[in-house]
DSSP file (Angstrom, degrees, kcal/mol; ACC not computed):
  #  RESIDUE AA STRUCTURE BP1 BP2  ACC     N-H-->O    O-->H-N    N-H-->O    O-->H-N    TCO  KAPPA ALPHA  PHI   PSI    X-CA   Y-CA   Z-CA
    1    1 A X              0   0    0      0, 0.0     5,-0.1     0, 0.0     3,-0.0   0.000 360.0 360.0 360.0 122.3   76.8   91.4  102.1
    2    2 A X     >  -     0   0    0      1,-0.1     4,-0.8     2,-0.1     5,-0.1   0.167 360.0-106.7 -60.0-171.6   78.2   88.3  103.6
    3    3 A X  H  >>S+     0   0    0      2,-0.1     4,-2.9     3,-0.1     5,-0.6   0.888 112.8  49.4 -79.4 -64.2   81.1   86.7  103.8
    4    4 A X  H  >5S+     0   0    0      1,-0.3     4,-0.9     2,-0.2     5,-0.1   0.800 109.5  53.2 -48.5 -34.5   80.4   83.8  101.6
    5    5 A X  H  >5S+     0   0    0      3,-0.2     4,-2.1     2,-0.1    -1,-0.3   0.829 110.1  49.7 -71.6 -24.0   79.1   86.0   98.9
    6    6 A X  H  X5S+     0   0    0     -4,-0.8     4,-0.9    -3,-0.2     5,-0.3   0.998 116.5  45.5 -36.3 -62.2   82.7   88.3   99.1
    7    7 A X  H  X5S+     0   0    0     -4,-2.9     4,-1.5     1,-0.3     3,-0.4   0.915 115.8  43.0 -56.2 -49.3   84.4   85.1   98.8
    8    8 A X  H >X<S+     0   0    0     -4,-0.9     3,-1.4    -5,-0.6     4,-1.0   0.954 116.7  49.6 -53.0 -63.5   82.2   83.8   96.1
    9    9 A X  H 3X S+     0   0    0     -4,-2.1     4,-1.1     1,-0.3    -1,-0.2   0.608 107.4  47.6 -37.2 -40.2   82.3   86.9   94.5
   10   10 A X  H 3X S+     0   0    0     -4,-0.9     4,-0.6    -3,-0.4    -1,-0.3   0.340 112.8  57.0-107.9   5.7   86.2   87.5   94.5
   11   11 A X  H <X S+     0   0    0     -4,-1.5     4,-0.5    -3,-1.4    -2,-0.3   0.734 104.1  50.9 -93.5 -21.9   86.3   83.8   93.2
   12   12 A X  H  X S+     0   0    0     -4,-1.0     4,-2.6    -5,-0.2    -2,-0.2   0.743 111.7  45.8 -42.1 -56.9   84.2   84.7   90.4
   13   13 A X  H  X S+     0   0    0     -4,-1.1     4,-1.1     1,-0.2    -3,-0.1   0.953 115.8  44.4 -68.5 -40.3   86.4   87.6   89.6
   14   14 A X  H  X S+     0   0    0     -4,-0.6     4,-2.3     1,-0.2     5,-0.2   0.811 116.5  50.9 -80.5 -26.6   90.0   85.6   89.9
   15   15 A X  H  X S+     0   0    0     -4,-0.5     4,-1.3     1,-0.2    -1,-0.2   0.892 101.1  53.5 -78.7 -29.6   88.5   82.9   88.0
   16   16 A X  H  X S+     0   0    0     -4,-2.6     4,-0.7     2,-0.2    -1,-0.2   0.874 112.5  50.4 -42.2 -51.7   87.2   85.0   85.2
   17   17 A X  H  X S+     0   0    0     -4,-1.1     4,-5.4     1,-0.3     5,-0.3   0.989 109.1  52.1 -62.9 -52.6   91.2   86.4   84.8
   18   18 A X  H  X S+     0   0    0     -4,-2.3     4,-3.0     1,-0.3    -1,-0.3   0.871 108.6  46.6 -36.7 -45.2   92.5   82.9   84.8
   19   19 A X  H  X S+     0   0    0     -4,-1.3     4,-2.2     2,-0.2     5,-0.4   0.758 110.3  56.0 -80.8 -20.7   90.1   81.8   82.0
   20   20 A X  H  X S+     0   0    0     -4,-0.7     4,-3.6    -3,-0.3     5,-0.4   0.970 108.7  53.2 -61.9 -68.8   91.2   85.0   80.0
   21   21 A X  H  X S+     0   0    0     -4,-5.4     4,-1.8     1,-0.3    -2,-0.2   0.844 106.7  49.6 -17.3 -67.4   94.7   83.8   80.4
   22   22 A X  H  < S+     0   0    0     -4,-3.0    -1,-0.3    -5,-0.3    -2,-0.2   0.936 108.5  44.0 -62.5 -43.0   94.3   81.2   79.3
   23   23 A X  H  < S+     0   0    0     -4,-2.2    -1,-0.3    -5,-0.2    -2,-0.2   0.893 120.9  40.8 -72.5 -21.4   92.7   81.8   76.4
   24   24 A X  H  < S-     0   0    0     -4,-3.6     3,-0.5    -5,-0.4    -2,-0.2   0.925  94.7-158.2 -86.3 -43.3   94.9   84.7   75.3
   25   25 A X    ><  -     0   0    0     -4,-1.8     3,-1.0    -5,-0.4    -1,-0.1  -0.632  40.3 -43.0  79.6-159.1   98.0   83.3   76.4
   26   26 A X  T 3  S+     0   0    0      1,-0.2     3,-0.4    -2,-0.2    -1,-0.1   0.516 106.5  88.8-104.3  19.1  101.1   84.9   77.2
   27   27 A X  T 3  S+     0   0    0     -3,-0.5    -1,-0.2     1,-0.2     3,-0.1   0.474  86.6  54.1 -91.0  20.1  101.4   87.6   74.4
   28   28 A X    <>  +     0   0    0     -3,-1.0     4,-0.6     1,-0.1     5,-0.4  -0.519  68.0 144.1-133.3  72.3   99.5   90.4   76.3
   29   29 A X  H  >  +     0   0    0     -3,-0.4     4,-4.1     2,-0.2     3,-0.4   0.903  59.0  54.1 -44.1 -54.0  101.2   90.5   79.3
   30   30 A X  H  >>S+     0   0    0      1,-0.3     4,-3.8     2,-0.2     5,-0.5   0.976 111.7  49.2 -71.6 -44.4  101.4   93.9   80.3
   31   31 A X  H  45S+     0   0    0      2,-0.2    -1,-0.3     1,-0.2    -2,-0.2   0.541 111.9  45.0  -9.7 -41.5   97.5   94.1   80.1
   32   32 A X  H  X>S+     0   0    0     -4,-0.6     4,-1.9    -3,-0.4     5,-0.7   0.686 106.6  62.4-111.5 -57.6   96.8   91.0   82.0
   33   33 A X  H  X5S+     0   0    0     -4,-4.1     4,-3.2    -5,-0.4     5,-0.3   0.962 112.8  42.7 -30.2 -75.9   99.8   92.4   84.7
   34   34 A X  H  X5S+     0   0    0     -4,-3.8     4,-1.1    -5,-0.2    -1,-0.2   0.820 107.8  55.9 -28.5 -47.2   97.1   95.3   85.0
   35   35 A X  H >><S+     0   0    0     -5,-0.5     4,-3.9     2,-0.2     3,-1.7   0.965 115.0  39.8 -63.5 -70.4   94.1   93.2   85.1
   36   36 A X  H 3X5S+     0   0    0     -4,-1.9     4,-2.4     1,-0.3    -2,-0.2   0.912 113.1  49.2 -46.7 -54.7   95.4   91.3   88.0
   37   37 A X  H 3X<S+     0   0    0     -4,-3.2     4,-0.6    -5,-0.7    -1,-0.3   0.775 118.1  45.6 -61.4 -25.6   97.1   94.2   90.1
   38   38 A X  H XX S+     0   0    0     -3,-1.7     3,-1.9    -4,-1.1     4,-1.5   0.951 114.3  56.0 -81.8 -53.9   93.3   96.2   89.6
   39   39 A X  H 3X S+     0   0    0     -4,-3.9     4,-0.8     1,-0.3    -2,-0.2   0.797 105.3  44.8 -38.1 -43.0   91.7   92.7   90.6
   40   40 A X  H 3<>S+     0   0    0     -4,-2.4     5,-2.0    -5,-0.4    -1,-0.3   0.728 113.0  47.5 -84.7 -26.0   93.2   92.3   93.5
   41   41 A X  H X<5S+     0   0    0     -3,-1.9     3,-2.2    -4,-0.6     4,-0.3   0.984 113.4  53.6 -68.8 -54.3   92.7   96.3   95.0
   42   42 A X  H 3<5S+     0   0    0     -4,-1.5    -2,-0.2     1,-0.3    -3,-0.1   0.816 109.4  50.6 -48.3 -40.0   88.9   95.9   93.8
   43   43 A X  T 3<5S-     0   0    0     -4,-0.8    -1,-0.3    -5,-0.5    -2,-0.1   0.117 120.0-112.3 -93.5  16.8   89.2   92.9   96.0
   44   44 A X  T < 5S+     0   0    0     -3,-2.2     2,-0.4     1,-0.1     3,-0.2   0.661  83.2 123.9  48.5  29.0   90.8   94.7   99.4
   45   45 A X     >< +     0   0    0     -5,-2.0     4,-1.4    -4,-0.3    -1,-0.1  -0.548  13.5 127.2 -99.0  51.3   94.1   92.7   98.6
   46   46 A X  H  > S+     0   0    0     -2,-0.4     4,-0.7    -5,-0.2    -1,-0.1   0.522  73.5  50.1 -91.5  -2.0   96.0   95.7   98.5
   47   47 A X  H  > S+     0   0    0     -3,-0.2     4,-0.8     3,-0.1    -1,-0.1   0.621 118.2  43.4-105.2   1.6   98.7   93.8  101.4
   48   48 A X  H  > S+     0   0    0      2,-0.2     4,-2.1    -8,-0.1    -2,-0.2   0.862 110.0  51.9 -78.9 -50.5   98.8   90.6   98.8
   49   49 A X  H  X S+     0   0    0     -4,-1.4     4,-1.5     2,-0.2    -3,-0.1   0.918 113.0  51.5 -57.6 -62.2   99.1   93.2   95.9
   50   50 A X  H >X S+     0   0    0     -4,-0.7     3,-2.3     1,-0.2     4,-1.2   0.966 114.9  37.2 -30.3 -81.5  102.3   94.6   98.3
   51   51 A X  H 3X S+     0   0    0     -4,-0.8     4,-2.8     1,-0.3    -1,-0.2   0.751 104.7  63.2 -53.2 -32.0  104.0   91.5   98.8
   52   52 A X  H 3X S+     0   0    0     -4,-2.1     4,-1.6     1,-0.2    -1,-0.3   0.961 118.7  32.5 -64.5 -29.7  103.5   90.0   95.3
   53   53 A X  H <X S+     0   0    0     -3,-2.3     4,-1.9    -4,-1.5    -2,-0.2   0.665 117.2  52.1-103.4 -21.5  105.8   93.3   93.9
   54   54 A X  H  X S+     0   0    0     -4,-1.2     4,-2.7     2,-0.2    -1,-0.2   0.837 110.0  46.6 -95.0 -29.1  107.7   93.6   96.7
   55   55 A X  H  X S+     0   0    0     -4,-2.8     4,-2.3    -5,-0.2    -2,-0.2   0.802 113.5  59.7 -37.5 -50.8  108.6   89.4   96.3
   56   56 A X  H  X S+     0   0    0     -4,-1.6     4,-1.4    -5,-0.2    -2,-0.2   0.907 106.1  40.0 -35.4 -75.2  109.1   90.6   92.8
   57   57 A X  H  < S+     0   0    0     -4,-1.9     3,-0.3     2,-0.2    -2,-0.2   0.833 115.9  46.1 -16.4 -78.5  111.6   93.0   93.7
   58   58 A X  H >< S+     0   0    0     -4,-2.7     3,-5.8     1,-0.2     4,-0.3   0.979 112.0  54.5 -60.0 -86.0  113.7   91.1   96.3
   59   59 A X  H 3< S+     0   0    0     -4,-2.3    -1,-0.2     1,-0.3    -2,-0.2   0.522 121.6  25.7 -55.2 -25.0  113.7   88.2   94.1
   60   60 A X  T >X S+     0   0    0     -4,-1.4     3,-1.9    -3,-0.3     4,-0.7   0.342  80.9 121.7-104.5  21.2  115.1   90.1   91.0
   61   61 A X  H X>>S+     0   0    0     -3,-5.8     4,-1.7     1,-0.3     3,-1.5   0.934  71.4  47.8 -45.5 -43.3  116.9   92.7   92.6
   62   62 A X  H 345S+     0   0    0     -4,-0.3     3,-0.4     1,-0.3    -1,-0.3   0.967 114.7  52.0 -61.0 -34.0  120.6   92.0   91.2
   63   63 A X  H <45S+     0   0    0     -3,-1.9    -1,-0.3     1,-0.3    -2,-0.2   0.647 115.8  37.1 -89.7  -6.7  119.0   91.8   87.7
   64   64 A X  H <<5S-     0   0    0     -3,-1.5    -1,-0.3    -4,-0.7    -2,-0.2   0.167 109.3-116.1-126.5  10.5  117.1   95.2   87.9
   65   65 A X  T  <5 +     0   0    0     -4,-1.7     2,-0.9    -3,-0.4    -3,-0.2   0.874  54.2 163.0  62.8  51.2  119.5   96.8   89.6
   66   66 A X      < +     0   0    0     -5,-0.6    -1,-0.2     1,-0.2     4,-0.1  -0.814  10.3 180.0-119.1 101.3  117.5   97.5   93.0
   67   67 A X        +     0   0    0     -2,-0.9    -1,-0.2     2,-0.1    -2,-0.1   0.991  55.4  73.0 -60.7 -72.6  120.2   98.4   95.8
   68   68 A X  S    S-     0   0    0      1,-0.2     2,-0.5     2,-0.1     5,-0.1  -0.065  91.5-107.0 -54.2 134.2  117.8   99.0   98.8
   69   69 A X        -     0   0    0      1,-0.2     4,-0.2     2,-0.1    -1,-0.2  -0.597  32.6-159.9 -84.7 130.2  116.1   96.5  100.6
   70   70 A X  S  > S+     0   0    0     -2,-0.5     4,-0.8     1,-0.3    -1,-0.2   0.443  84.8  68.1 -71.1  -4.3  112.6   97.0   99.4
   71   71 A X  T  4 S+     0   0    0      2,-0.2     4,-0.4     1,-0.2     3,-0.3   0.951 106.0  45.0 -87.4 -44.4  110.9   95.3  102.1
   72   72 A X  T  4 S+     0   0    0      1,-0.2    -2,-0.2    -3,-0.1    -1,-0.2   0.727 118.6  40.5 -66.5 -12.2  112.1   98.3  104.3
   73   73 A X  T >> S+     0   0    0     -4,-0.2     4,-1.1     1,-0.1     3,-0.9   0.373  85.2  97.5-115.0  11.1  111.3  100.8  102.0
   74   74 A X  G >< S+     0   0    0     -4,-0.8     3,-3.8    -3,-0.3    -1,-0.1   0.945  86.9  55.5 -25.9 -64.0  107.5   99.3  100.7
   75   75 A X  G 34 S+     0   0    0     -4,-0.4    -1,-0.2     1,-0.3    -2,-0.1   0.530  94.9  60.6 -57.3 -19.8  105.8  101.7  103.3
   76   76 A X  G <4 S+     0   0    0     -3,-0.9     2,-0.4     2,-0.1    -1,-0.3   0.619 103.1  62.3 -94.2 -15.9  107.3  104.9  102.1
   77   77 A X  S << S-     0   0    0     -3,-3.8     2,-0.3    -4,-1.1     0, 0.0  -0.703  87.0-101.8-103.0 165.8  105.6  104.5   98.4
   78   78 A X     >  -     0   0    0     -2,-0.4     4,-3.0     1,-0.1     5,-0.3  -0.492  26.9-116.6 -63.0 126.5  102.4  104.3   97.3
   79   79 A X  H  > S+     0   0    0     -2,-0.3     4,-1.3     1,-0.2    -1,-0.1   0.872 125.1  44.7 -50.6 -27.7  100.8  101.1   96.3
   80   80 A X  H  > S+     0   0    0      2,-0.2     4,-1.5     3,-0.1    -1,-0.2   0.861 114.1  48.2 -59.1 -61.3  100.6  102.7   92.8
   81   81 A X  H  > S+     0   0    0      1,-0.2     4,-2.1     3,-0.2    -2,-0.2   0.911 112.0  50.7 -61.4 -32.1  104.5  104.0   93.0
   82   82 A X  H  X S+     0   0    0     -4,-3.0     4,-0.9     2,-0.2    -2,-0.2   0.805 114.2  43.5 -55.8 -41.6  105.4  100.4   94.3
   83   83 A X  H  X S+     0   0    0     -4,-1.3     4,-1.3    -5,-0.3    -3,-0.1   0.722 118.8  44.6 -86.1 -23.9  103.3   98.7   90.9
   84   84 A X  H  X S+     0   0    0     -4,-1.5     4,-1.6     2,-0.2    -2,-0.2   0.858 112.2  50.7 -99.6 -34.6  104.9  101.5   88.3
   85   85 A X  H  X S+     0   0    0     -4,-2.1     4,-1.8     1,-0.2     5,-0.3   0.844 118.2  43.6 -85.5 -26.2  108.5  101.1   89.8
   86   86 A X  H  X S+     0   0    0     -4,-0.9     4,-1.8     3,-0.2    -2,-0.2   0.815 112.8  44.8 -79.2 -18.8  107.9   97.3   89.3
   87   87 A X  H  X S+     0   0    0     -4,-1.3     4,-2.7     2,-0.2     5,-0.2   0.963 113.5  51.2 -73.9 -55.5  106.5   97.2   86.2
   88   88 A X  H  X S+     0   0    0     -4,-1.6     4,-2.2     2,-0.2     5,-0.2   0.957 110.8  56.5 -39.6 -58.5  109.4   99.9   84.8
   89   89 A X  H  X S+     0   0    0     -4,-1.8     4,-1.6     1,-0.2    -1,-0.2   0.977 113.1  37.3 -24.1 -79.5  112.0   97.4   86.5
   90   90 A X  H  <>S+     0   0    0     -4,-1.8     5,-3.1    -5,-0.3     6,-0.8   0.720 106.8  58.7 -73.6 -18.5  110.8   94.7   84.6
   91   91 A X  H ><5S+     0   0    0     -4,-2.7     3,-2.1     4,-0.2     5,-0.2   0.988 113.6  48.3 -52.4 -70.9  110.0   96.2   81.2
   92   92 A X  H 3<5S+     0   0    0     -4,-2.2     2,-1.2     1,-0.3    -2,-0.2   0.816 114.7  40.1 -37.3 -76.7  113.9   97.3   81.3
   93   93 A X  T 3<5S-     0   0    0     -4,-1.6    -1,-0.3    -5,-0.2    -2,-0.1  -0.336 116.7-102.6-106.0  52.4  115.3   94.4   82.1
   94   94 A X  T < 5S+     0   0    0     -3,-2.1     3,-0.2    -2,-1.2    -3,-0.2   0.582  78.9 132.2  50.5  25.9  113.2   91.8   80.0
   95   95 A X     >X +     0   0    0     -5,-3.1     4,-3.3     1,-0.2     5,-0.7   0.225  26.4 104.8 -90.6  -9.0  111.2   90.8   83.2
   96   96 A X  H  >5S+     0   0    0     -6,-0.8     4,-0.6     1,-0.3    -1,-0.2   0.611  73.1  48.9 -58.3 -18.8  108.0   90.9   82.3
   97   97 A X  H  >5S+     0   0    0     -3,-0.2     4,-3.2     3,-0.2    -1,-0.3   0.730 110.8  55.5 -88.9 -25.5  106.8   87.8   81.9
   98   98 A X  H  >5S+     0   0    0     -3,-0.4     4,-5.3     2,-0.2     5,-0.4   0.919 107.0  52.0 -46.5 -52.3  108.4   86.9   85.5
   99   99 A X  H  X5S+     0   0    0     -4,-3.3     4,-1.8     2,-0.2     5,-0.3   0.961 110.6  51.1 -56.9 -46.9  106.2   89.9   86.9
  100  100 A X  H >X<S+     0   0    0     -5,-0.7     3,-2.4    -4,-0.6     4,-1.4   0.869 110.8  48.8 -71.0 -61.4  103.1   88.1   85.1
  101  101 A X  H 3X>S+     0   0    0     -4,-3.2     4,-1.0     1,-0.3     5,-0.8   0.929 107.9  49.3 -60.0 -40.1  103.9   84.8   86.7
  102  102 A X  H 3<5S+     0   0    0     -4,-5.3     5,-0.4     1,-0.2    -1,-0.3   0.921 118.4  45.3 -62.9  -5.4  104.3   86.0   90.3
  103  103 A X  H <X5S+     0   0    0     -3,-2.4     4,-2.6    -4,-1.8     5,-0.2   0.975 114.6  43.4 -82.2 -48.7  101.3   87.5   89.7
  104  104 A X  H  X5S+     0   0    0     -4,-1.4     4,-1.3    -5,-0.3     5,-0.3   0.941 117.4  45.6 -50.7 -77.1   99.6   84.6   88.0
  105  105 A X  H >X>S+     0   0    0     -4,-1.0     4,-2.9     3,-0.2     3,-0.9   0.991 110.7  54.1 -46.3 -50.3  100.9   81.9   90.5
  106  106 A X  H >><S+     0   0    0     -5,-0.8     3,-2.6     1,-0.2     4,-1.9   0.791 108.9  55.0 -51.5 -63.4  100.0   84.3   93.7
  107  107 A X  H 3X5S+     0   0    0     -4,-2.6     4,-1.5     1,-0.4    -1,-0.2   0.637 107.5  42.9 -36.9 -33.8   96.5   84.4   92.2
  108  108 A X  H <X5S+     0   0    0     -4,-1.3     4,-1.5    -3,-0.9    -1,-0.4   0.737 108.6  60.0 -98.1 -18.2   95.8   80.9   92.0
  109  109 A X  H <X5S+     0   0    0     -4,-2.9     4,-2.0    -3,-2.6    -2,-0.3   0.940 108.5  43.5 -57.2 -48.8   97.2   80.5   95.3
  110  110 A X  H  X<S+     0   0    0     -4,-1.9     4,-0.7    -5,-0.7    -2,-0.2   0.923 110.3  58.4 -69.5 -23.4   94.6   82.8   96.5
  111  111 A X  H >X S+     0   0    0     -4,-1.5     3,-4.0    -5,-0.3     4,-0.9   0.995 107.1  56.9 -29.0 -87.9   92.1   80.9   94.3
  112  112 A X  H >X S+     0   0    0     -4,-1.5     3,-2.3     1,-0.3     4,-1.4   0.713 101.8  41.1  12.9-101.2   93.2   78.4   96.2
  113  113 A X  H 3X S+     0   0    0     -4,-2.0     4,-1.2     1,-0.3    -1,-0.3   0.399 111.4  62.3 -76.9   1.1   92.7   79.1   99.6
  114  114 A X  H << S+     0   0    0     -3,-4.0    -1,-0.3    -4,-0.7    -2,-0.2   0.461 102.1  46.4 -84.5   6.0   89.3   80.4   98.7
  115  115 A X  H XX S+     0   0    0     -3,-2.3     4,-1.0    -4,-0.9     3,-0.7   0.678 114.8  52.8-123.3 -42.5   88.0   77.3   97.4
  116  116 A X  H >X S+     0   0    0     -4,-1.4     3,-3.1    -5,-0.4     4,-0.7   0.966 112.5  45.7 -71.5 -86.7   89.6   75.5  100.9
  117  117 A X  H 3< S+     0   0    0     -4,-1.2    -1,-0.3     1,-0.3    -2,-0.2   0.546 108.8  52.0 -47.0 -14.8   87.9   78.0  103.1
  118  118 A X  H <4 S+     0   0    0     -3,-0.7    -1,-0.3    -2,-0.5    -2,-0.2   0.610 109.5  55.5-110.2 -28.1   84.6   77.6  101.0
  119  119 A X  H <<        0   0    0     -3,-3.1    -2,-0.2    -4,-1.0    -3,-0.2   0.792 360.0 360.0 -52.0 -55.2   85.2   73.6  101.8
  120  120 A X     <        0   0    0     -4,-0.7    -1,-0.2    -5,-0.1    -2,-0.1   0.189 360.0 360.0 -62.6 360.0   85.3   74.3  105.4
């Protein structure tokens, strides 16, 4: 498989979520939280996957009550323990719809820069 059919291919998939989104809107969050975070492993963007949760983290730490800096302690969980301690985070402390937008903006940022590279 080439490259240009990955790319195509994992623009197909992000573009599909987006259009879901949109049509559902934002009252099935956790679902759509899911969608993305599986889209993006399916899509070898398990160190994108990282950063969006760990971004996540840092940014809400005082509100979820997250002492440690996460950035040092990513490595030591599982991408899986990383996505379930963020999701749990945000459930508690009424964060969920923050957790769907960093996911939502990073997505269309990778949209993004696949549609630039596809330009090139």
């Amino acid at each position: 498989m080439s490259l240009f059919s990955d790319q195509y291919s994992l623009k197909h998939v992000f573009s599909n979520i987006l259009a879901t989104i949109n049509t559902l809107g934002s009252k099935y969050k956790t679902p759509l939280i899911l969608r993305m975070f599986g889209a993006l492993n399916r899509s070898n963007l398990t160190i994108e996957n990282r950063y969006i949760l760990c971004n996540f983290l840092d940014q809400y730490s005082d509100l979820i009550g997250l002492k440690n800096n996460i950035y040092s302690e990513n490595n030591k969980r599982s991408l899986n323990q990383l996505f379930l301690m963020a999701y749990k985070k945000a459930k508690d402390a009424k964060l969920l719809n923050e957790l769907y937008h960093e996911y939502l903006n990073s997505i269309r940022a990778i949209c993004q820069k696949i549609e630039m590279n596809d330009e090139i």
